[in-house]
Short mmCIF file of the C-alpha atoms (twelve columns), coordinates in Angstrom:
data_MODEL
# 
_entry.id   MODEL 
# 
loop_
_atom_site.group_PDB 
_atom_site.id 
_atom_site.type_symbol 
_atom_site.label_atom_id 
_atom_site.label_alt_id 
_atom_site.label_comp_id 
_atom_site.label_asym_id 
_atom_site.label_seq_id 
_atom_site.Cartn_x 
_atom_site.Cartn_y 
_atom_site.Cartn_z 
_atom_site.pdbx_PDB_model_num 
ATOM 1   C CA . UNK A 1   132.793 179.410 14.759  1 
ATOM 2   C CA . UNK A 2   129.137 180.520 14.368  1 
ATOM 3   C CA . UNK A 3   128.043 182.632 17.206  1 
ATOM 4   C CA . UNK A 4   123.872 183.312 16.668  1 
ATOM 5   C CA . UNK A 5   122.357 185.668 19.214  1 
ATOM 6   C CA . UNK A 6   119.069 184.397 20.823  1 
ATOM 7   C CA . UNK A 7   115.750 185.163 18.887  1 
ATOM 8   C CA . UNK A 8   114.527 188.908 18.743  1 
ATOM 9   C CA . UNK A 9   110.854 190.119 20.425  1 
ATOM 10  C CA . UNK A 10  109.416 189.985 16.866  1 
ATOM 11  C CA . UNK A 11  110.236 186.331 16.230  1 
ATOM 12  C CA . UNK A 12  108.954 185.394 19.659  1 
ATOM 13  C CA . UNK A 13  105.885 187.492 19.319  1 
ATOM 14  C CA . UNK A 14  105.265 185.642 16.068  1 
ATOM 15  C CA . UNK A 15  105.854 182.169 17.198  1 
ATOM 16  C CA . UNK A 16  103.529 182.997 20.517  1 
ATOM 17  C CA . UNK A 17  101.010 183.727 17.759  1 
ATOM 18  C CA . UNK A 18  101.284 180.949 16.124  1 
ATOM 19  C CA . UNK A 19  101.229 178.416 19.200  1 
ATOM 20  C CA . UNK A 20  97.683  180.198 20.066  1 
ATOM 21  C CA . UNK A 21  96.348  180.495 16.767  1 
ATOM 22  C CA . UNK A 22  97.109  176.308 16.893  1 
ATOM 23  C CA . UNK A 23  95.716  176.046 20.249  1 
ATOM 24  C CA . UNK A 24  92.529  178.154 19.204  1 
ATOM 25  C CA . UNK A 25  92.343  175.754 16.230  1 
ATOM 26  C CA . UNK A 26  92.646  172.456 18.035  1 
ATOM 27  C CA . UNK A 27  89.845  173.706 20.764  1 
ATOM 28  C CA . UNK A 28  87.388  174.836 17.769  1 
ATOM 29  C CA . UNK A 29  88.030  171.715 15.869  1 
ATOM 30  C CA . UNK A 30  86.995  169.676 19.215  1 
ATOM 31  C CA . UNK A 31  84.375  171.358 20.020  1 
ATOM 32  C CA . UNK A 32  82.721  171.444 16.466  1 
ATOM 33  C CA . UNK A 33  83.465  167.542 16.106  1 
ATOM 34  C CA . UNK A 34  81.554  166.911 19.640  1 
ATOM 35  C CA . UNK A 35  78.957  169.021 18.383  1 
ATOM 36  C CA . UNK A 36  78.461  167.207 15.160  1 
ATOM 37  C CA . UNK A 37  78.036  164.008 16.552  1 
ATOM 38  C CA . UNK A 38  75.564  164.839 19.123  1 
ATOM 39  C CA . UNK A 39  73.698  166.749 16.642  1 
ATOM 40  C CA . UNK A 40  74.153  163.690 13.548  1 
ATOM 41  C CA . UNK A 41  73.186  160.785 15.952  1 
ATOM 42  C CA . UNK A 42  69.199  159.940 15.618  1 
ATOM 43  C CA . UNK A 43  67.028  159.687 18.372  1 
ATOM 44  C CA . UNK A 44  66.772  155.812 18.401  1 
ATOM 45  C CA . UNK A 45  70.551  155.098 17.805  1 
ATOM 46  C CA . UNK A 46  70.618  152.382 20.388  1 
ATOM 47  C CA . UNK A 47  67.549  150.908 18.368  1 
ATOM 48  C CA . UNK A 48  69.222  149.940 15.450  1 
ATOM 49  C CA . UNK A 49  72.918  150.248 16.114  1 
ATOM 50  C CA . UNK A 50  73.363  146.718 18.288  1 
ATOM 51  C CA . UNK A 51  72.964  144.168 15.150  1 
ATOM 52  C CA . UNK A 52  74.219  143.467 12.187  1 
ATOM 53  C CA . UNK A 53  71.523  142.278 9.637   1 
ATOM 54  C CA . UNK A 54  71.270  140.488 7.491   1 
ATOM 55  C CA . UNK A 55  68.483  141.007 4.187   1 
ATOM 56  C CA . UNK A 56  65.909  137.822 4.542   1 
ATOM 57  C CA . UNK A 57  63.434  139.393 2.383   1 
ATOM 58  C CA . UNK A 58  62.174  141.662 -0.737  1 
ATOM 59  C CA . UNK A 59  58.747  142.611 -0.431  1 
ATOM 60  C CA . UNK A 60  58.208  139.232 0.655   1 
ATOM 61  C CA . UNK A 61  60.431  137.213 -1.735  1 
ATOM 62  C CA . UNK A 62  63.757  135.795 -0.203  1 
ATOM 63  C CA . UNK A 63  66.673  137.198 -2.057  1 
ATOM 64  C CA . UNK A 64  69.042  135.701 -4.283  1 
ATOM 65  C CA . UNK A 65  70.994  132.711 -2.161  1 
ATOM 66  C CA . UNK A 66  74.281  132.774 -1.529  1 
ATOM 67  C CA . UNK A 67  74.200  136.551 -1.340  1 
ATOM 68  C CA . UNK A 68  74.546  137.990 2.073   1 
ATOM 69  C CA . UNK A 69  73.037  141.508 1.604   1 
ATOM 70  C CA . UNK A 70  73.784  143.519 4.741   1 
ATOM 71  C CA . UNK A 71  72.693  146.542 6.634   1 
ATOM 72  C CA . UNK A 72  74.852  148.197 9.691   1 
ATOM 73  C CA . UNK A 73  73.563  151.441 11.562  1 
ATOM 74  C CA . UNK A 74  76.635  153.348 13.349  1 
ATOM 75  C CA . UNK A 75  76.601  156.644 14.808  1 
ATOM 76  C CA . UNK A 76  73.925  158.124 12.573  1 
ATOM 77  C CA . UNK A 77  75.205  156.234 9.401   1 
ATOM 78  C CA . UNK A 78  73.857  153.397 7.586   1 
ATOM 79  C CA . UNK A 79  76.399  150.761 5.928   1 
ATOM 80  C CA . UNK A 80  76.542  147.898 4.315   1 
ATOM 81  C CA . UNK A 81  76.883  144.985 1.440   1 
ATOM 82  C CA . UNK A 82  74.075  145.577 -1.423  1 
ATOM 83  C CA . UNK A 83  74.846  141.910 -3.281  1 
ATOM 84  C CA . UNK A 84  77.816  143.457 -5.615  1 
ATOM 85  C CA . UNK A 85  78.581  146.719 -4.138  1 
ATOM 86  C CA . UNK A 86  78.968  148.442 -0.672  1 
ATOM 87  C CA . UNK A 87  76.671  151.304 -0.408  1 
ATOM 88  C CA . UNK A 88  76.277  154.195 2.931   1 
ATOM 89  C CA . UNK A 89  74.276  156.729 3.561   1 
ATOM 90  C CA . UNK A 90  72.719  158.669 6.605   1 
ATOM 91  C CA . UNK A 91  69.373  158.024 8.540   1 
ATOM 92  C CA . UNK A 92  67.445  158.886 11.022  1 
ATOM 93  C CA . UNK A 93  64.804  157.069 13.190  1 
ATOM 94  C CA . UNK A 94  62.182  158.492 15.427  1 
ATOM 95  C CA . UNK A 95  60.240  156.467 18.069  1 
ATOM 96  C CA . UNK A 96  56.705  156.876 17.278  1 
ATOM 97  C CA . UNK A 97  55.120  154.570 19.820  1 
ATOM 98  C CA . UNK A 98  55.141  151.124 20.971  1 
ATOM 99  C CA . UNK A 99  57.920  148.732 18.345  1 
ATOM 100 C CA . UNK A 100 57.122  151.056 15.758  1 
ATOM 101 C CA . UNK A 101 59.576  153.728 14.312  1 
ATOM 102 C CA . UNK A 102 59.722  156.843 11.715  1 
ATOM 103 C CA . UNK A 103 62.488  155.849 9.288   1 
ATOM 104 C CA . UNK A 104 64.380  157.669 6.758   1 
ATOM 105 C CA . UNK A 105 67.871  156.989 4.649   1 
ATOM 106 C CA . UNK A 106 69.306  160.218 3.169   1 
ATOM 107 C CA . UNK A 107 72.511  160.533 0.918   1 
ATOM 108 C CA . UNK A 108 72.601  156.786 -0.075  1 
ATOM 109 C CA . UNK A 109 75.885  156.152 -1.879  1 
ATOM 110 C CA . UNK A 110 77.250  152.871 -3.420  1 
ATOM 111 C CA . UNK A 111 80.337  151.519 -5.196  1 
ATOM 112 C CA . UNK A 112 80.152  151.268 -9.214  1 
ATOM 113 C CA . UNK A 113 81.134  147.748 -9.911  1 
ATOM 114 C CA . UNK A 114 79.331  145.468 -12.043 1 
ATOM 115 C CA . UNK A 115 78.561  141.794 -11.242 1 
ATOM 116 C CA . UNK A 116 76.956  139.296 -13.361 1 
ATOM 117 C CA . UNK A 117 76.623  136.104 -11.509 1 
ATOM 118 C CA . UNK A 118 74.523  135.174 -9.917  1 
ATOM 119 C CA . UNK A 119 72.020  135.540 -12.585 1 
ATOM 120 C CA . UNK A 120 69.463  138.732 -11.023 1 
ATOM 121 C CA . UNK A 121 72.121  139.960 -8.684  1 
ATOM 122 C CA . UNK A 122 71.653  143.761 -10.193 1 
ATOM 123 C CA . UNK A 123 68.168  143.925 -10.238 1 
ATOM 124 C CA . UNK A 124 68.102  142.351 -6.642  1 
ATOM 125 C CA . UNK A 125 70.740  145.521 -5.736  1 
ATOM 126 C CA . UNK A 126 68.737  148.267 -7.253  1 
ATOM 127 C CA . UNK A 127 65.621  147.451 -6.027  1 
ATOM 128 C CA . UNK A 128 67.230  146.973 -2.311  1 
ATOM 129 C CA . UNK A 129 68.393  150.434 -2.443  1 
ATOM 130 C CA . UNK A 130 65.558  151.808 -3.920  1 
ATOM 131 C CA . UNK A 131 63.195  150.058 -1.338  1 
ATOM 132 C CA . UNK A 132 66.047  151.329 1.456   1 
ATOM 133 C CA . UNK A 133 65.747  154.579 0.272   1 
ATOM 134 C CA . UNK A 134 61.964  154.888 0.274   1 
ATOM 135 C CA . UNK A 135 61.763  153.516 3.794   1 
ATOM 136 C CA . UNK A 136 59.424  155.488 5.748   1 
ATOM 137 C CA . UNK A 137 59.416  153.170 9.062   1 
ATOM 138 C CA . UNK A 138 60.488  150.485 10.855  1 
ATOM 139 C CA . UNK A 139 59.144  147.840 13.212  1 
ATOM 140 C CA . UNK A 140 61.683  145.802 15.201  1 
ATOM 141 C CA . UNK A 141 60.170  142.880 17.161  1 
ATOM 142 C CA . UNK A 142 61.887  139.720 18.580  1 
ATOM 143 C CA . UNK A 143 64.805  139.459 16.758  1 
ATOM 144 C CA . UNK A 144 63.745  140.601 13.493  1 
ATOM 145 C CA . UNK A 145 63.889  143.997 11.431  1 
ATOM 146 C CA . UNK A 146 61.203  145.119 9.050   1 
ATOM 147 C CA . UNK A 147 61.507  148.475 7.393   1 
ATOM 148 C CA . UNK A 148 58.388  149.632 5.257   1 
ATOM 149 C CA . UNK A 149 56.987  151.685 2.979   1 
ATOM 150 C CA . UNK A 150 54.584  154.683 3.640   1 
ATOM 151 C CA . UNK A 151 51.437  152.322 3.496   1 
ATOM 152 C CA . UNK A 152 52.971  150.320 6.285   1 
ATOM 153 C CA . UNK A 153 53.881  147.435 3.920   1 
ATOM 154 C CA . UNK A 154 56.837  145.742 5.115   1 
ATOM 155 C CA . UNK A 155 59.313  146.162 2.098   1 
ATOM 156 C CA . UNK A 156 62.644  144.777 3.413   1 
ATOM 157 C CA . UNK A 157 63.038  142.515 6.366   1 
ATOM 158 C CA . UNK A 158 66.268  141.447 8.322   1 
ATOM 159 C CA . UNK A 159 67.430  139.374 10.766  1 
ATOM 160 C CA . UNK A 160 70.884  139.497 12.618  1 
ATOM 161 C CA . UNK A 161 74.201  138.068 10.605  1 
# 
């Protein structure tokens, strides 16, 4: 028979240590994620974030049919379908006055995968996330979602999915 005697000071010292250096952990880890988020999310969140939409135009030309380009805005993230591949990034909008917005998409990401039907599919894509990218403002009205260019053109217009 195996007779162990009951753990020495140092080896409860150490494991006390250990517990609070976890607990310390845990509490800095909350706290940082809470501030993150508050400090990520853009002042117009609710403005954007209550819709999915849905691309109904290119600077003025309807896009390719049968391709459901998308845009999502979540938590201070932009999302969504580009025609071939799923792209993200981070904005920020600003209410200047009235329906009218400061815009910007920063860190836009997408997938690598290459599509060939329909016929114009990448050249749709890359000039969606170019004109995405270069957005400078936004105008929501009715229903609808325009998001323009710095000489208030509208550039790419939505409309919820």
């Amino acid at each position: 028979m195996i007779v162990r005697s009951p753990p020495g000071p140092a080896v409860v010292r150490r494991v006390s240590v250990l517990v609070a250096l976890l607990a310390a952990a845990a509490a800095g880890a909350s706290l940082f994620a809470c501030n993150t988020a508050t400090q990520s999310a853009p002042a117009s969140s609710d403005e954007y974030s209550t819709t999915e939409w849905k691309l109904t135009s290119i600077n003025g030309v309807p896009p390719l049919e049968d391709v459901a380009v998308t845009l999502v805005f979540d938590a201070g993230k932009v999302r969504g379908y580009a025609g071939c591949n799923w792209y993200g990034g981070v904005y920020n909008g600003t209410r200047v006055n009235g329906d009218t917005a400061g815009f910007s998409v920063i860190d836009l990401a997408a997938t690598e995968r290459f599509c060939v039907t329909p016929a114009g599919i990448v050249a749709q894509e890359q000039q969606y996330l170019e004109l995405l990218n270069s957005a400078s403002s936004s105008v929501r009205r009715d229903s609808r979602l325009s998001l323009l260019n710095g000489r208030r053109e509208v550039v790419l217009a939505f409309s919820p999915f």
